[in-house]
C-alpha positions as CSV (number, residue, x, y, z in Angstrom):
1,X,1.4,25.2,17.6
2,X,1.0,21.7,17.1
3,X,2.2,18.4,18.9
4,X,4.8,17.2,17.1
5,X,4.1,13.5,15.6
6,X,5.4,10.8,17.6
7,X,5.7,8.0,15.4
8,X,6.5,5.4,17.2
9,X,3.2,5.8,19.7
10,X,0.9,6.2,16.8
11,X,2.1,3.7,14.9
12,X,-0.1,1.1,17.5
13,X,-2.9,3.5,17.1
14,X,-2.8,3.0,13.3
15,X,-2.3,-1.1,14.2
16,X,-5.5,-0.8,16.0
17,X,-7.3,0.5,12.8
18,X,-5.5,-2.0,10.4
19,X,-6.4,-4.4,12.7
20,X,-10.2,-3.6,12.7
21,X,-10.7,-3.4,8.8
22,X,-8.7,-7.0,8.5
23,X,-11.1,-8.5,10.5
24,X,-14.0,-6.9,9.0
25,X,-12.9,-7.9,5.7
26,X,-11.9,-11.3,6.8
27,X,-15.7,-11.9,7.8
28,X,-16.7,-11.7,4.2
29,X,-13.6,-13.4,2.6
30,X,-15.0,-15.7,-0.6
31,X,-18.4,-14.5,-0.4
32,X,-17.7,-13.2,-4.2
33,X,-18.9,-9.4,-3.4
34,X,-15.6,-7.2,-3.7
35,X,-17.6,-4.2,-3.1
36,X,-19.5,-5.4,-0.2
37,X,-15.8,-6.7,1.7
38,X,-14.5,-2.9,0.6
39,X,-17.6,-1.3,1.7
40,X,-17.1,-2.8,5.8
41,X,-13.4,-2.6,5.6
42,X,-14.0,1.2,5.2
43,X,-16.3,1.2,7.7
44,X,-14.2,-0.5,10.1
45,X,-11.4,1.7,9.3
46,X,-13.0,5.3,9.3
47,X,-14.7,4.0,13.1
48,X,-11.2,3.3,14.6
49,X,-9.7,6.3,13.1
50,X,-12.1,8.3,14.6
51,X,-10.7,7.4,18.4
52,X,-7.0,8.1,16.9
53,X,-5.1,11.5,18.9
54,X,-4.5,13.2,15.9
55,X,-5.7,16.0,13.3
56,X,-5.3,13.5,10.6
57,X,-6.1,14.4,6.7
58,X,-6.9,11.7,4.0
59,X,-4.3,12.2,0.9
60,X,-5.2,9.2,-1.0
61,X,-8.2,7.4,0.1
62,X,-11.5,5.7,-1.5
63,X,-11.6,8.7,-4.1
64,X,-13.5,12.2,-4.0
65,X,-16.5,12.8,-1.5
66,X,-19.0,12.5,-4.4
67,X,-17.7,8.8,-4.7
68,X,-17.0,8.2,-1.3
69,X,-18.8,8.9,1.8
70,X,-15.7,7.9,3.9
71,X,-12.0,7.8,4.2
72,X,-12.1,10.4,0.8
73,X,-9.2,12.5,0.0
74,X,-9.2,15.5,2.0
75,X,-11.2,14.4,4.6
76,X,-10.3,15.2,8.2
77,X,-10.0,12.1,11.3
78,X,-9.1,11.8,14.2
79,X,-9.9,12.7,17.8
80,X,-8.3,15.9,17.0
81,X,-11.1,17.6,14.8
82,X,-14.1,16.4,17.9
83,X,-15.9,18.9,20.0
84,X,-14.2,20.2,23.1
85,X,-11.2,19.5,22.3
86,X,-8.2,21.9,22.1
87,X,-6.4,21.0,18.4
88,X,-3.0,22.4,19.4
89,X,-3.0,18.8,21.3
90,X,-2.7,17.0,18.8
91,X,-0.6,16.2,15.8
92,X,-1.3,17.6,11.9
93,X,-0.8,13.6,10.0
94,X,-1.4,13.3,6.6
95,X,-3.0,9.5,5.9
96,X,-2.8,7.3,3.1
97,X,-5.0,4.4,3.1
98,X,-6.1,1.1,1.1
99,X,-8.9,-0.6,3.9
100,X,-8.5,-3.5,1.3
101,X,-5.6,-4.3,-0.8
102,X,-7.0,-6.8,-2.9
103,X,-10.8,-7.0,-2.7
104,X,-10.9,-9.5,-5.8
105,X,-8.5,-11.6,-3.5
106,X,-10.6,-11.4,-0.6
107,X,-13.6,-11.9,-2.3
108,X,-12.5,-15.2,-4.3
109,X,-10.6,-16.2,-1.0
110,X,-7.2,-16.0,-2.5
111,X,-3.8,-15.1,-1.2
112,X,-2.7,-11.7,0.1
113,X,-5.0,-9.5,0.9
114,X,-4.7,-6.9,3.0
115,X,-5.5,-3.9,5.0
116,X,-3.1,-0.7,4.6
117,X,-2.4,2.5,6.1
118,X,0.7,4.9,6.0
119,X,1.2,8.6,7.6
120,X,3.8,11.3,8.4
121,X,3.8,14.6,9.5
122,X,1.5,16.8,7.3
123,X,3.2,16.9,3.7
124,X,5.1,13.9,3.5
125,X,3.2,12.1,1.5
126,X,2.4,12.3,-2.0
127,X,-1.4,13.5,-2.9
128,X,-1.3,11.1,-6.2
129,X,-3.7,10.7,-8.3
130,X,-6.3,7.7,-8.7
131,X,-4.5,6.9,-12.1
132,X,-2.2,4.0,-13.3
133,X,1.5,4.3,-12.6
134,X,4.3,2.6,-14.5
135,X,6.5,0.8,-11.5
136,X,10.0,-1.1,-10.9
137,X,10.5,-1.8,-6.8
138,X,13.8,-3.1,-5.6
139,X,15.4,-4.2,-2.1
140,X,18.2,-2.6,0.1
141,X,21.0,-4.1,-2.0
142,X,19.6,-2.7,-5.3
143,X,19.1,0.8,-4.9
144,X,21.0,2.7,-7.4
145,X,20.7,-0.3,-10.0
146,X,17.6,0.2,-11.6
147,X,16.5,3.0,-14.0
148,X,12.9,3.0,-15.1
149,X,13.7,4.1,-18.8
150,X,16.3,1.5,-19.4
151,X,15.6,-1.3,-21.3
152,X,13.9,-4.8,-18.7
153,X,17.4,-6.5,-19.7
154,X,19.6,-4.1,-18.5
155,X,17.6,-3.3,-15.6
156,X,17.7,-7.1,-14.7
157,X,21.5,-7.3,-15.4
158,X,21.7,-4.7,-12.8
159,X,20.2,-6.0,-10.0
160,X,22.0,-9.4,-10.5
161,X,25.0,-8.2,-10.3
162,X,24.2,-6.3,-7.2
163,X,23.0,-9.3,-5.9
164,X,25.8,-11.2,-7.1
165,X,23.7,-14.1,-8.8
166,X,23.2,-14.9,-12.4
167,X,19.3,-13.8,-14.3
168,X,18.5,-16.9,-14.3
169,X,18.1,-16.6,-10.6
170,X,15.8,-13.9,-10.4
171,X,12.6,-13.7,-10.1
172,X,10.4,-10.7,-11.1
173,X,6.7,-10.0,-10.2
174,X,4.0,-8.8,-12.6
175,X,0.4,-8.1,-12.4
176,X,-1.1,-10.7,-14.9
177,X,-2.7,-8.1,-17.2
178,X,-2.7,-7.7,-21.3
179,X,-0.8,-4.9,-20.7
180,X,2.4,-6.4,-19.5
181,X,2.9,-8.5,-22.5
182,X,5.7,-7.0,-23.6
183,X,7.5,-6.6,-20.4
184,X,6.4,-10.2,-20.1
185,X,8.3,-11.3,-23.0
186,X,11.3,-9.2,-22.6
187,X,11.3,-10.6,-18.8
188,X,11.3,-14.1,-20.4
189,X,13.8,-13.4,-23.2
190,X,16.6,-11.5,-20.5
191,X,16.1,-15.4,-18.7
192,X,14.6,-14.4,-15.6
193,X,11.8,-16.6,-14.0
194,X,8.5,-14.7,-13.6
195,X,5.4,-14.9,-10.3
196,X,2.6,-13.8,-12.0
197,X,-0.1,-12.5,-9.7
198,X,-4.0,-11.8,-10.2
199,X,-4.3,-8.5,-7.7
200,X,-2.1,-6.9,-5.0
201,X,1.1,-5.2,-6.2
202,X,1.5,-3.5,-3.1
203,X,2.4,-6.7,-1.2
204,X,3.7,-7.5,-3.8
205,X,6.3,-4.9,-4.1
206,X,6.6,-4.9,-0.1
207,X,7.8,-8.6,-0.5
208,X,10.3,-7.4,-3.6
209,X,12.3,-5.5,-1.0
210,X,12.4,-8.3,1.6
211,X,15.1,-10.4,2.1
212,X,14.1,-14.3,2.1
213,X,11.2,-14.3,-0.1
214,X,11.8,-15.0,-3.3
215,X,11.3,-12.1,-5.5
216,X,13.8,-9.7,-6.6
217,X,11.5,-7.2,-8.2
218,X,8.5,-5.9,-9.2
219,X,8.0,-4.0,-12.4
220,X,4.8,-3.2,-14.4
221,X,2.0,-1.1,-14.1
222,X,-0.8,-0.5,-11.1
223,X,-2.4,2.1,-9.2
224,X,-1.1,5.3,-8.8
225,X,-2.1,5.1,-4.9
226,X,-0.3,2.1,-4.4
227,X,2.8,3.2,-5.1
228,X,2.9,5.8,-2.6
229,X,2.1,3.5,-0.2
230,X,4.3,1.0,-1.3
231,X,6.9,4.2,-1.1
232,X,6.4,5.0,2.2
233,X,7.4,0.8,2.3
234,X,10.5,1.3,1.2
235,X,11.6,4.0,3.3
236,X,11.0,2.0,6.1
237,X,12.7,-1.0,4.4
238,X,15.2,0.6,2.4
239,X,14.4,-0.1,-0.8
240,X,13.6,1.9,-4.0
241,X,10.5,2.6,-6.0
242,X,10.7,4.4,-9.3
243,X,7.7,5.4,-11.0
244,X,5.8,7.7,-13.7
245,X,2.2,8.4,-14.1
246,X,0.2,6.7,-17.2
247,X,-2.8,8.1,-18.2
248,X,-2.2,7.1,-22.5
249,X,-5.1,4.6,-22.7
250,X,-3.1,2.4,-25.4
251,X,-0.9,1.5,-22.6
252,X,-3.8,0.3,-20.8
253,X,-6.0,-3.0,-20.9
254,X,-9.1,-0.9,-19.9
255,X,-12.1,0.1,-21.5
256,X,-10.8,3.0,-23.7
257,X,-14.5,4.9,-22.9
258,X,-14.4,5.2,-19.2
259,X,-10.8,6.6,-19.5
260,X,-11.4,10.4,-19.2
261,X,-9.8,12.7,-22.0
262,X,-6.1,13.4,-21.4
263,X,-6.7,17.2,-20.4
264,X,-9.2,16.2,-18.3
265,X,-6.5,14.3,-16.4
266,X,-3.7,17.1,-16.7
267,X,-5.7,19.8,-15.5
268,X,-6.9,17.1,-12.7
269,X,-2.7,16.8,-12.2
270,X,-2.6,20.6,-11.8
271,X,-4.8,21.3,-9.4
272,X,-2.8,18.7,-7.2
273,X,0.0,20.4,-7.9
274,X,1.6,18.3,-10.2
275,X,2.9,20.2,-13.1
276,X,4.8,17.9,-14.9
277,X,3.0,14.6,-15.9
278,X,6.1,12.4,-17.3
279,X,8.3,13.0,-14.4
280,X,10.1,10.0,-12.9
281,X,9.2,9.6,-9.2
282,X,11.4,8.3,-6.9
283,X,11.3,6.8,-3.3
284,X,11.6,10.0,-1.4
285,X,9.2,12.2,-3.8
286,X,6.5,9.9,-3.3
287,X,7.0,9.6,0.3
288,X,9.4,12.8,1.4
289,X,8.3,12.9,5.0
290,X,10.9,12.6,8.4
291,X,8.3,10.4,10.1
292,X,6.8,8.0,7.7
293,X,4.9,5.1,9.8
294,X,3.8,1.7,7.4
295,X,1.1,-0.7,8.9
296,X,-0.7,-3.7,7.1
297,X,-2.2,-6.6,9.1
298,X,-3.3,-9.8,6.7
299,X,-6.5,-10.6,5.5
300,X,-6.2,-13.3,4.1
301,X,-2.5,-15.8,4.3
302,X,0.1,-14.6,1.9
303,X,3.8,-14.4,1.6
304,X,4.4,-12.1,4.6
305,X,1.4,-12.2,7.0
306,X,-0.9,-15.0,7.7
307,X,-4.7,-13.6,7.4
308,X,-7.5,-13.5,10.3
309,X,-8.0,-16.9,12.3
310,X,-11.5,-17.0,13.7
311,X,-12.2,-19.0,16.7
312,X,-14.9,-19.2,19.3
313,X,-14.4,-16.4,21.5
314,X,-12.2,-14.3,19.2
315,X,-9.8,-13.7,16.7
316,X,-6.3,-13.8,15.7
317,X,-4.8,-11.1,13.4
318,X,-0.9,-10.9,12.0
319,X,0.4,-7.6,11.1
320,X,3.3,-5.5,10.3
321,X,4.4,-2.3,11.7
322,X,7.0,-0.1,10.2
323,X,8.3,3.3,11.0
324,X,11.5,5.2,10.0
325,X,11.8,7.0,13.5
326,X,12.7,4.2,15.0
327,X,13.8,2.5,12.7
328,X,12.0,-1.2,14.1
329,X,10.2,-3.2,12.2
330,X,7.8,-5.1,14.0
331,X,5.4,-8.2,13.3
332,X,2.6,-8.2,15.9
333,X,0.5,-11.2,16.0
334,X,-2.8,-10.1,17.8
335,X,-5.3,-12.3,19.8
336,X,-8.7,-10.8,20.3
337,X,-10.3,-12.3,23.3
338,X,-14.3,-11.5,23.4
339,X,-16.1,-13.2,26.1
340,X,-16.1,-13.7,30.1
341,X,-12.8,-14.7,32.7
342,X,-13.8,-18.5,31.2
343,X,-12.8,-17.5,28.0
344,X,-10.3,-20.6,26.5
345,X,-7.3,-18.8,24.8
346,X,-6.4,-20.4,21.7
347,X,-2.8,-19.9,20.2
């Protein structure tokens, strides 16, 4: 049988690897080539999660093997699947992974990009789709208040009472995309203030449910992906995601003829055992695993982390570490020393 998953030591196993694709991105951060900074933030990734004790198993990834040579769903990591090795040491983790939250960001040097990764125990974590999802994330003092299918008004009405404030005081974040017009408008017309942002509604969301910076909610739609991660989030922070699949291309600002026919996608759906394609999701069946363990570390500054500081004989990386085991929430700023015992230490 199995070791059973100890979060809390993995969790710095899985700081390591965030660690290692931050800085690989980092290197290439304004360069203007999003696929080149995704391309080495894989790499860095996959090469660290390689050394990890584990029998770990990619649920949402860089996409299926044809399109991705690493870190594809299904594939199997960790020090657990090498030669010589007896697998009953090690613990079955399923893996969730974005190497680069944001590679337009990082690419144009912008705010808030980062490097992801969330696990549990195997079958805790949604095997979603690489589809669009309709969103609304809320903090601790929300949950309950929000219902996907009611109207932006009355969902913002909600969460200002709960916060006991008027919604004038809010503040809701949305992807700046054609899309989002009318929930846009309807923001505007209930009286809240918007933040609209380019890329990065993970962070995004991650920032909804934290105390102290500014934005009450996120609502709109992104990646399917992303919101399981940002799921497994806000079981760690106690917040709530709702969410439903979107796959109608009128809802979509995309170009209608690389959007595959709609039973193309359901059967898609079916074969990852999702049978019912307009069900609301909420925070524990995107994430429904015990031992749920969140890591990002910055790539480059943005509301929550500060990105990677190069300096002579190293680097300095600014992470955050979340799991629900233990219920700590950790920032870890990193300094990477290369070089000799004369090495200067800069802080």
């Amino acid at each position: 049988m199995p070791q059973e998953l100890n979060s809390v030591n993995l969790s710095l196993d899985f700081l390591s690897v965030c660690e290692a694709a931050a800085i690989a991105s980092a290197r290439t951060m304004g360069q203007g080539d999003r696929k080149f900074s995704d391309h080495v933030a894989v790499e860095a990734m996959r090469e660290k999660m390689d050394g990890v004790p584990m029998r770990g198993r990619i649920v949402i990834g860089e996409g299926e093997r044809d399109e991705a040579p690493m870190l594809f769903i299904g594939e199997e990591v960790g020090e657990g699947f090498h030669k010589d090795v007896d697998p009953e040491d090690f613990p079955e983790v399923d893996i969730a992974v974005d190497p680069l939250e944001g590679t337009n960001l990082c690419a144009l040097g912008a705010n808030n990009a980062i490097a992801v990764l969330a696990a549990s125990e195997r079958g805790g974590l949604l095997n979603a789709p690489d589809i669009y999802m309709d969103k609304i994330v809320v903090g601790p003092s929300c949950r309950g208040a929000i219902d996907i299918d009611a109207p932006v008004r009355d969902n913002l009405k909600n969460i200002a009472r709960k916060l006991q404030r008027d919604i004038e005081d809010l503040t809701v974040i949305v992807l700046d995309r054609s899309r989002h017009r009318k929930l846009i408008a309807d923001v505007r017309s209930a009286g809240a203030r918007i933040r609209l942002i380019g890329d990065g509604d993970l962070s995004a969301g991650i920032s909804a449910a934290v105390a102290g910076t500014n934005i009450h909610a996120l609502m709109g739609i992104g990646g399917a992906p992303e919101g399981v991660l940002t799921a497994a989030a806000m079981k760690c922070l106690n917040g709530e995601i709702q969410a439903r699949l979107v796959f109608d291309p009128e809802r979509l600002d995309v170009d209608k003829s690389k959007v595959p026919p709609a039973e193309t996608v359901l059967s898609r759906l079916r074969e990852m055992g999702i049978n019912d394609p307009n069900k609301v999701y909420d925070t524990n069946d995107l994430a429904p695993g015990k031992k749920i363990i969140f890591v990002a570390s910055g790539v480059t500054d943005g509301s929550l982390l500060r990105g990677v500081r190069f300096f002579g004989s190293g680097r300095r990386t600014h992470s955050l570490v979340m799991t629900t085991e233990s219920r700590h929430i950790r920032f870890v700023d990193t300094v990477h020393v290369e070089g000799g015992p004369d090495t200067v230490i800069r802080f």
